[in-house]
Phi, psi and omega in degrees: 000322181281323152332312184307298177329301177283349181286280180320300152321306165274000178270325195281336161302311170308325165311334208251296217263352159292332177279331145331274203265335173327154159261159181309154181302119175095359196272138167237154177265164188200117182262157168204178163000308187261322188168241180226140176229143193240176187189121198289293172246178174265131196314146138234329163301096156232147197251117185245130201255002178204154185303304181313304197299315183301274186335296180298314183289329186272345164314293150330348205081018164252130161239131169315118184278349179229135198229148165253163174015079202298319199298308160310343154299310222259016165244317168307308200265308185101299183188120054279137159263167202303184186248161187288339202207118186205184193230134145341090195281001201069213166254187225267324214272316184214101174298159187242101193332319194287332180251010148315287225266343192278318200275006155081038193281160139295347184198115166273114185253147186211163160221172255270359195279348161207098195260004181291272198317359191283320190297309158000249177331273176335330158291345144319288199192151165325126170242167169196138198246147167205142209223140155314302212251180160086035154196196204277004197255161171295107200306337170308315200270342181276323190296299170329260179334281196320340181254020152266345170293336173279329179288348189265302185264053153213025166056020171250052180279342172326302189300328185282333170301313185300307181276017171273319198263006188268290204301306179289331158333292186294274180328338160293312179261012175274348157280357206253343173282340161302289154347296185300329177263005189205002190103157203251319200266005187286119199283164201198098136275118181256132222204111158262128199270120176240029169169175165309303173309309220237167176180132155275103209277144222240080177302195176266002163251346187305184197285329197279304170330310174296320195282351166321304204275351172277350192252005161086009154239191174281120180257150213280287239277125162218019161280189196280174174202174190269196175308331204264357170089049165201165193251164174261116188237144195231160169335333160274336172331280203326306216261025161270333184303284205079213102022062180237171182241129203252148195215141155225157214255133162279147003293103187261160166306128178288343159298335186299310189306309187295298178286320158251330201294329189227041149258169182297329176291333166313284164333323175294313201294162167321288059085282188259333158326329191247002193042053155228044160273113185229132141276111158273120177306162181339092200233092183320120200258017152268020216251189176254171206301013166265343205273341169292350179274308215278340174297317211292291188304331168302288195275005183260329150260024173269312231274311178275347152291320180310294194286348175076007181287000000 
């Protein structure tokens, strides 16, 4: 009899205190970077602190309520473009807290260049960190992933398939327009020019670079680089490229232009000597996987502008 009891007793302690610890009905967990963020329902409200994240979610169909520093999107990145109405986030680096608190997120999304801050922020709201750059994978193959994971917690993974497979669609034929005009074998240096002197060279895992390599071709620059995967380069870097099809991103300074663009030592490279110099328009060489679309294509119609196809 006293077994029965005692029986009895731990099924109701177990019940009891498993019911305890158990999570609420419908509640999910989202592991990222920094740890877990749970959530009762699915986020709609999000506060985003860097552009690729901005980018991956209006991609989705979400717009972000709190954004930093619209005006520089709407000259780098471009496209998704933004929504009318959202609050200032301040700047990527350092949010601004008060309008933080204004904008009401259900989530805070972040990635790792400022992860000093997630306990901050996390007194806000669930934050969850993910990051492109600062790692060993190719950023083309991290940006996918960052969008199925925003298709997982914002309940679009349909949509996040649907724009993966839009987005390598597009990247496909803007390689095969390249192809038709310049060749299936050509090495490709990508390069945003920051002054006469200086340039940044694009390696084979940064965003531009991998999708070069989705794209069946050869990216030139195989030194070292730094985290975010490109090197800091100065003018002989350039004139070691040799015979390449040379692509730099726009926007440059119109004095920048002036000072390399129409010296003799320019003239001199290999490179423009044969007119395979393309400005590609404005394209973010930080971004997520639309800004890789938008690279492929920018540069499969500059290349054919150049060339007259």
């Amino acid at each position: 009899m006293q077994k029965h009891w005692i029986g009895r007793i731990t099924l109701v302690c177990t019940i009891a205190f498993g019911s305890l610890f158990a999570l609420p009905a419908g509640a999910e967990t989202f592991d990222h970077e920094l740890g877990q963020a749970e959530f009762q329902t699915t986020p709609t409200r999000f506060a985003v602190t860097n552009w690729s994240l901005v980018e991956s979610l209006l991609a989705l169909g979400v717009a972000p309520v709190a954004i930093p520093e619209a005006d520089g999107y709407r000259i780098w990145v471009v496209e998704p473009s933004l929504p009318e109405q959202f609050t200032d986030l301040g700047t990527r680096r350092e949010p601004n807290f008060e309008a933080l608190r204004e904008s009401r997120p259900d989530a805070i999304l972040i990635s790792s260049e400022i992860s000093m801050a997630y306990d901050k922020l996390s007194a806000f709201a669930p934050t969850l960190a993910y990051s492109i750059y600062n790692t060993d994978e190719p950023a083309i193959d991290r940006a996918e992933a960052l969008m199925r994971y925003l298709g997982k917690l914002t309940g679009k993974e349909h949509e996040a398939e649907t724009v993966i497979k839009s987005a390598n669609d597009r990247i496909a034929v803007a390689a095969e327009r390249i192809r038709q005009t310049v060749g299936d074998d050509k090495k490709f240096a990508i390069v945003r020019i920051l002054d006469e002197s200086h340039f940044r060279i694009h390696g084979e895992k940064s965003l531009f670079g991998s999708t070069l390599i989705r794209m069946g071709f050869e990216n030139t620059w195989q030194g070292e680089v730094n985290s975010w995967a490109f090197y800091n380069g100065e003018v002989s870097d350039l004139a070691k490229m040799g015979d390449v099809q040379f692509a730099y991103i726009e926007p440059i300074a119109p004095t920048t232009k002036v000072k390399l663009l129409d010296t003799a030592l320019w003239k001199t490279m290999p490179f423009v000597r044969n007119n395979q110099v393309y400005a590609v328009p404005s394209s973010w060489t930080f971004g997520g996987l639309m800004s890789a679309v938008r690279f492929a294509e920018q540069l499969a119609d500059t290349i054919t502008a150049v060339h007259g196809s």
